[in-house]
Residue, then its C-alpha position, 0 to 999 in steps of 0.5 A: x500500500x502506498x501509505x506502508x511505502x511513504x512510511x518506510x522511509x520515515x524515523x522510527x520515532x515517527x514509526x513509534x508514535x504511528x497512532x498520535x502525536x503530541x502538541x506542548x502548547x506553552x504560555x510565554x504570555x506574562x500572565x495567565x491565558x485560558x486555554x479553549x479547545x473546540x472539536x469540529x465535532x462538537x460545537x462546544x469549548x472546553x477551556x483550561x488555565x495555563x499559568x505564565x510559563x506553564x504548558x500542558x500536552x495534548x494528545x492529537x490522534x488520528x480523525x482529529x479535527x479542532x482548534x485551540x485559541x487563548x480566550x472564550x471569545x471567538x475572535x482570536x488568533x486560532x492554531x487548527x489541527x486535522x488528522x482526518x483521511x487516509x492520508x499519513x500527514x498532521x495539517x495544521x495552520x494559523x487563522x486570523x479571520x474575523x468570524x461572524x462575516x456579514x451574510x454575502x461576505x463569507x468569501x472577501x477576498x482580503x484581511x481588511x475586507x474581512x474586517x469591515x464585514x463583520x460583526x467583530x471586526x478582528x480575528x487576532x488577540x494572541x501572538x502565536x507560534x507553531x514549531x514542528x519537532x522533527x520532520x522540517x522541511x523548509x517547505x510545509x513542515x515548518x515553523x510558523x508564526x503570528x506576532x500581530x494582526x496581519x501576519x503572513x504566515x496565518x490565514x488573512x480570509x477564507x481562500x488563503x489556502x497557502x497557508x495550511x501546512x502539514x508535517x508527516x503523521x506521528x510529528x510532534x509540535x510545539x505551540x507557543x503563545x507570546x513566543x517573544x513574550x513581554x515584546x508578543x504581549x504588547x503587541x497583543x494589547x495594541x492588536x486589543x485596542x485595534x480591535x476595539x476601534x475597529x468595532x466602535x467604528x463598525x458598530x457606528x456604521x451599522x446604525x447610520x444604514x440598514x444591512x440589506x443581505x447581497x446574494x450577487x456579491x457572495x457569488x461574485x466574490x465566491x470562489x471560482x464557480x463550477x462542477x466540483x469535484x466530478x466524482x460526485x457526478x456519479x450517479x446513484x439508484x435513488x432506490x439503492x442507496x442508503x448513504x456510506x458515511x465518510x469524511x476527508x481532510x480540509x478547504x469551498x462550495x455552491x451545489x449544482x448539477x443533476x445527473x441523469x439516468x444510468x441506462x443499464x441500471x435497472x433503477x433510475x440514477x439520482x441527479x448529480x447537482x454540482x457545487x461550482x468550484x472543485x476544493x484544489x485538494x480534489x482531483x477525484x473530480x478527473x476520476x468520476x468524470x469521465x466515469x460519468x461518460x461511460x455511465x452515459x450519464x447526463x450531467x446538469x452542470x451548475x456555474x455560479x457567476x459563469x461571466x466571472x470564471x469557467x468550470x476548471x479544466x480538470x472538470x470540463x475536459x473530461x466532460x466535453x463528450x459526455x451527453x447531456x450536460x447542462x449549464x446553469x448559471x446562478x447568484x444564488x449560494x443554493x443551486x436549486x433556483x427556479x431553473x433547475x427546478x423546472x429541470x428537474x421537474x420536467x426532464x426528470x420527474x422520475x428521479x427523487x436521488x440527487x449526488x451533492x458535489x462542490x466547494x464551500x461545504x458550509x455554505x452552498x453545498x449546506x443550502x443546496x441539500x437543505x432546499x433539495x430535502x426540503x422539496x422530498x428529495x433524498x440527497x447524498x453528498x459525497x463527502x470527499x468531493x466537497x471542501x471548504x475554506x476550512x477543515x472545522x466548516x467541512x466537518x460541521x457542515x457534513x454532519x449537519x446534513x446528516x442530522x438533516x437526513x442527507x446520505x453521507x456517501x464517498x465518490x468510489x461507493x457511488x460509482x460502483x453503486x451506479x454501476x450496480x452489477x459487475x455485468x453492467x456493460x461500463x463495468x470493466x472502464x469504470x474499474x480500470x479508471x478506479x485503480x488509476x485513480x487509485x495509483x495516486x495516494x487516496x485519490x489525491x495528487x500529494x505532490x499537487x497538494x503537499 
């Protein structure tokens, strides 16, 4: 297995510690800071006080997910770990974005943009910095730090991608907040009284004009629309399917595109409604895709603000033959407008299953299947043909959809769930693509994404 392979030349420390790996996390701050840890399971905080100078270990295992900041308010310099995948890599990354983005900003585009459309104002309240123990290479495992807003190393708005980082599995991390101490602290406070006056003056702003929610600007400034990951364009026997559960690792969003009937199945193939732009990290989008066009699947392909970009080139190259697909066209963060509704309404009525695929899990994969539920029909998402900005957003979102009662599914089970029998006349192509995608470390081009 490739994962045996990529640890062979590993440490036996690394080796040892296969199963987890350690996070110190110090407070070189010159007076206590309480320390708050949020799982992107559960959406609660558990907190602790490390006094000046102490530090506490935290156990990082594999499927973990979360992060730790230094305060219960929520808008603060934030330190995410994920482990989740097949993958044998620990990302992490710094955030400074302000939460609580207004409703239409959730993609700006800057640090300042972010700022001025939100309800705090500020992401930063702590110098930080995370120092991997071993396994440095200059490139993505490496030291990173955060001394005052606007830091380059952390993440300034939600497609700051270049800022995740990830060391092998099993690596062991310091964190330390006020790394510089009593220099990190003052910054800290200066960085507080910016944050102070940014909110005074957005707070002033708010009440001289009345916020009108944008649906355009979100589309305009959302990122790249177009199918996402065509692995979700496989289809699934609305009948069939009960929904796997899966989950990968971390980044975006906007649902679209139903996918049309499976000939050789006996049971119609749900629609594939496609998020616009595929998360970087999915190549499985190159896989599903021309799976799709041996299925002869029609494929409804939704562009979000198709006049600002097109659908990317690993998407569209591969379905530049397949039959039936169409383009839809929204501003919209849910993919079900009116004119896919009518499309699916008229050119298939029969079909009640639709495959869930795209970028910004959280928010137009999330309204997508919400609205598609909520007009009776049985949605799978495919969980790793979707992402989001971040890991935690991914994670909240898929189970949410779940506890709304969307199927969890994963691109090779619905492929093959497609397929339905190994007589199908697509079977042997369809297989053959399978085990070249699989070639590659979990579907994923690691040298593209490392």
């Amino acid at each position: 297995m490739v994962r045996l392979v990529a640890l062979a030349g590993a440490s036996a420390a690394v080796v040892a510690s296969a199963n987890a790996f350690t996070v110190t996390i110090t407070n070189g701050c010159s007076s206590d800071i309480e320390l708050v840890t949020r799982l992107a399971s559960v959406y609660t905080d558990a907190s602790e006080t490390i006094a000046a100078g102490a530090s506490v270990d935290k156990t990082i295992e594999k499927g973990y997910e979360g992060h730790f900041r230094n305060g219960t308010n929520d808008a603060a310099t934030v330190i995410e770990f994920a482990t989740k995948g097949d993958l044998d890599l620990a990302w992490f990354d710094i955030g400074i974005i302000p939460p609580h983005l207004n409703p239409g900003y959730e993609f700006c585009s800057s640090l300042q943009e972010c700022k001025d459309h939100s309800s705090s104002g500020i992401g930063f309240n702590t110098p930080v910095q995370v120092t991997p123990k071993s396994n440095t290479n200059g490139d993505n495992c490496r030291e990173i730090t955060c001394l005052a807003d606007g830091c380059e190393d952390a993440y300034n708005f939600p497609k700051d991608d270049t800022k995740t980082h990830s060391c092998a599995f099993g690596t062991d991390f310091e964190v330390t907040f006020c790394p510089s101490g009593d220099d990190s602290t003052a910054q800290q406070e200066q960085t507080s009284s910016a944050s102070a006056a940014a909110s005074a003056s957005q707070d002033a702003t708010q009440q001289t004009s009345d916020y009108t929610p944008e649906t355009t600007a979100p589309a305009t400034e959302a990122p790249a629309t177009e199918a996402p990951a065509t692995d979700a364009p496989v289809q699934q026997a609305p009948s069939d399917v009960n929904g796997e559960s899966e989950t990968t690792a971390p980044e975006v969003t906007q649902a679209e595109t139903p996918a049309p009937e499976v000939t050789e199945a006996e049971t119609p193939a749900p629609e594939v409604v496609q998020a616009e732009t595929p998360a970087p990290e999915v190549t499985d989008a190159e896989t599903s895709a021309p799976e799709v066009e041996q299925a002869e699947t029609p494929v409804p392909e939704g562009t979000p603000a198709a006049t600002k970009s097109n659908t990317v080139a690993e998407i569209s190259k591969n379905l530049e033959d397949a039959p039936d697909v169409k383009i839809f066209d929204k501003m919209k963060f849910s993919m079900l407008v009116p004119e896919v509704e009518r499309h699916l309404a008229t050119a298939m009525p029969q079909r009640k299953s639709v495959l869930l695929c795209g970028i910004e899990t959280h928010v137009c994969v999330l309204q997508t299947c919400l609205d598609l539920l909520d007009k009776g029909y049985d949605v799978h998402v495919v969980s790793d043909a979707v992402s989001s900005s971040t890991s935690y957003n991914r994670s909240m979102a898929l189970e949410r959809m779940r506890q709304s009662g969307a199927f969890i599914t994963s691109v090779e089970s619905a492929i093959f769930q497609l397929a339905n029998d190994a007589s199908n006349p697509e079977f042997k192509s369809i297989s053959k693509l399978i085990k070249e995608h699989l070639k590659v470390e979990n579907g994923f081009d690691t040298k593209a994404r490392i």
